[in-house]
C-alpha positions as CSV (number, residue, x, y, z in Angstrom):
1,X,24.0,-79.3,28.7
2,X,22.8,-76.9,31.2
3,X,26.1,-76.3,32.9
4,X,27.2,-75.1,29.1
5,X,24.1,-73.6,27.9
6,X,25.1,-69.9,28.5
7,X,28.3,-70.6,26.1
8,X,26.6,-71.9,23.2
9,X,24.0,-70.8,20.4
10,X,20.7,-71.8,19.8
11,X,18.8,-71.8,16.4
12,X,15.3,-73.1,15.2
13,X,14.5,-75.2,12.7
14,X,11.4,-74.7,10.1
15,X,9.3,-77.1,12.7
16,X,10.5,-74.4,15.4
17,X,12.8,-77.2,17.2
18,X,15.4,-75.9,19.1
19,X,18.7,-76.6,17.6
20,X,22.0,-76.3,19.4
21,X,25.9,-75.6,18.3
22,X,29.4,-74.1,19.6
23,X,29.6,-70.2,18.6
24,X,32.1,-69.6,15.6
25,X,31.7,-73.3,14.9
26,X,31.4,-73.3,10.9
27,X,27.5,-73.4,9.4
28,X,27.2,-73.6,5.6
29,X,25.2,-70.8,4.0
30,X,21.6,-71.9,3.5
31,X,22.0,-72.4,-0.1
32,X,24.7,-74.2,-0.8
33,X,24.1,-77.4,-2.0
34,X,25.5,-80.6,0.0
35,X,28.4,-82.7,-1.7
36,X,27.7,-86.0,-3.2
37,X,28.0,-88.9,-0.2
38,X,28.1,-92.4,-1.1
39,X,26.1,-94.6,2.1
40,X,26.5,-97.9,2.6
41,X,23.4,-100.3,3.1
42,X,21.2,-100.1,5.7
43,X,22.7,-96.6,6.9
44,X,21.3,-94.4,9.8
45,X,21.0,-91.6,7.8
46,X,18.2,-93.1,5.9
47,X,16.7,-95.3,8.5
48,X,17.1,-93.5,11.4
49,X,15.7,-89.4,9.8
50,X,12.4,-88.7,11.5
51,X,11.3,-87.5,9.2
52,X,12.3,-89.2,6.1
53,X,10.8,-87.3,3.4
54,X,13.4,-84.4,3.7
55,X,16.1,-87.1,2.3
56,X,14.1,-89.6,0.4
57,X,11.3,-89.8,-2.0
58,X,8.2,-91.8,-0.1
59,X,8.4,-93.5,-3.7
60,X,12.0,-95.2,-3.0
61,X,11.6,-95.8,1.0
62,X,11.8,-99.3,0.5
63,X,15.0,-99.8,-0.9
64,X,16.4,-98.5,2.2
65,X,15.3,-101.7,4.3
66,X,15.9,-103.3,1.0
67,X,19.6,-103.0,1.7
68,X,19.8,-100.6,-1.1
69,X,23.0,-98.2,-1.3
70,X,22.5,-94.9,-2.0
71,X,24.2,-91.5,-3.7
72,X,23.0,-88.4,-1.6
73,X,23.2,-85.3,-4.1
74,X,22.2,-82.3,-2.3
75,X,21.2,-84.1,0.0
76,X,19.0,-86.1,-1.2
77,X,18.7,-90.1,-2.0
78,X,19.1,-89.3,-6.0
79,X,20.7,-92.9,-6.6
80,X,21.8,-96.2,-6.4
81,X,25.2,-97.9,-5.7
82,X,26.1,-101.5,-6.3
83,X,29.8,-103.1,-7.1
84,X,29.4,-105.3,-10.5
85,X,32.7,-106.6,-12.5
86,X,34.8,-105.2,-10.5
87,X,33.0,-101.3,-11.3
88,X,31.0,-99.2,-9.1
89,X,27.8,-99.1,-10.6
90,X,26.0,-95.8,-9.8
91,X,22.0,-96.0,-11.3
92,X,19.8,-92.7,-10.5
93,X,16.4,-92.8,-9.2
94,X,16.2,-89.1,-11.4
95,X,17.8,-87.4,-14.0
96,X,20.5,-85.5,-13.3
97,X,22.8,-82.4,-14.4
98,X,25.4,-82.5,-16.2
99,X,27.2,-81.1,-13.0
100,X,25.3,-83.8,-10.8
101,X,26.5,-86.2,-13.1
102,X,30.0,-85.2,-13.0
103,X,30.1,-84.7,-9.0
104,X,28.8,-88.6,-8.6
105,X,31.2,-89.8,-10.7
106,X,34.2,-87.6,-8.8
107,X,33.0,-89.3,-5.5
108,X,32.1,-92.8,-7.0
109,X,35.8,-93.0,-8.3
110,X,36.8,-92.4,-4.8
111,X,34.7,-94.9,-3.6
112,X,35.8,-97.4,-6.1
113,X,39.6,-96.7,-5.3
114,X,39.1,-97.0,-1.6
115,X,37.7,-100.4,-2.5
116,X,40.7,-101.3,-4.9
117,X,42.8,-100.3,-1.4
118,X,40.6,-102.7,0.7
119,X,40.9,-105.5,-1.9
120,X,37.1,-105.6,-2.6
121,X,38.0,-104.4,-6.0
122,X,40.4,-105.6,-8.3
123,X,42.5,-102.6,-9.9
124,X,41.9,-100.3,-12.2
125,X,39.1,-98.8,-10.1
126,X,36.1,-97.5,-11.9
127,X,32.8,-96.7,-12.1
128,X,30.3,-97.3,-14.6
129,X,26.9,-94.9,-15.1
130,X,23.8,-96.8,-15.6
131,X,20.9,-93.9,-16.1
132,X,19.3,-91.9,-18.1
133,X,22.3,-89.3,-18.7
């Protein structure tokens, strides 16, 4: 890093940690929300954030060495995943939008025709929407 230093740019973060990246490289403006990710069980993202509160509630931290799946929306741990009769099955730890809703079932349709492709699925891929919404 130090034979580089000169050529990058350096940022802080709202604990005032230095944080590094290439100049030009592409940053998302501060307010735009963060696509729905679907995260396997037991993923780093969860387990491995210092500080864990800025992605999960401290009232669902268990499921994550529960070997929970989870839907980030915005970010954040907002739901569940699970694969039942052959679906996707998507249950949300909060109400959503109706936007929400619609962006998890986008990406969990995805996720289910990946997994029709790797033959953990039988075909049609689906997903089915267990919550409150």
């Amino acid at each position: 890093m130090a034979s580089v230093r000169d050529r990058l740019v350096t940022f802080r973060d709202e604990r005032g940690r230095e944080l590094i990246n290439l100049p030009g490289a592409p940053r998302p403006e501060p307010e735009m929300p963060a696509t729905v990710r679907f995260l396997t069980a037991f993923h780093y993202v969860v387990l491995g954030y210092q500080y864990r509160t800025r992605i999960i509630d401290d009232a669902h931290r268990g499921l994550s060495v529960a070997g929970a799946r989870f839907v980030l929306v915005d970010g954040r741990v907002s739901a569940t995943w699970t694969v039942e009769d052959d679906a996707v099955v998507v249950r949300p730890l909060r109400r959503f939008s109706r936007s929400e809703r619609a962006e998890v079932v986008e990406e969990g349709k995805e996720l289910a025709a990946f997994l029709v492709g790797e033959r953990k699925l039988r075909s049609p891929a689906k997903i089915v929407y267990k919550g409150p919404n």
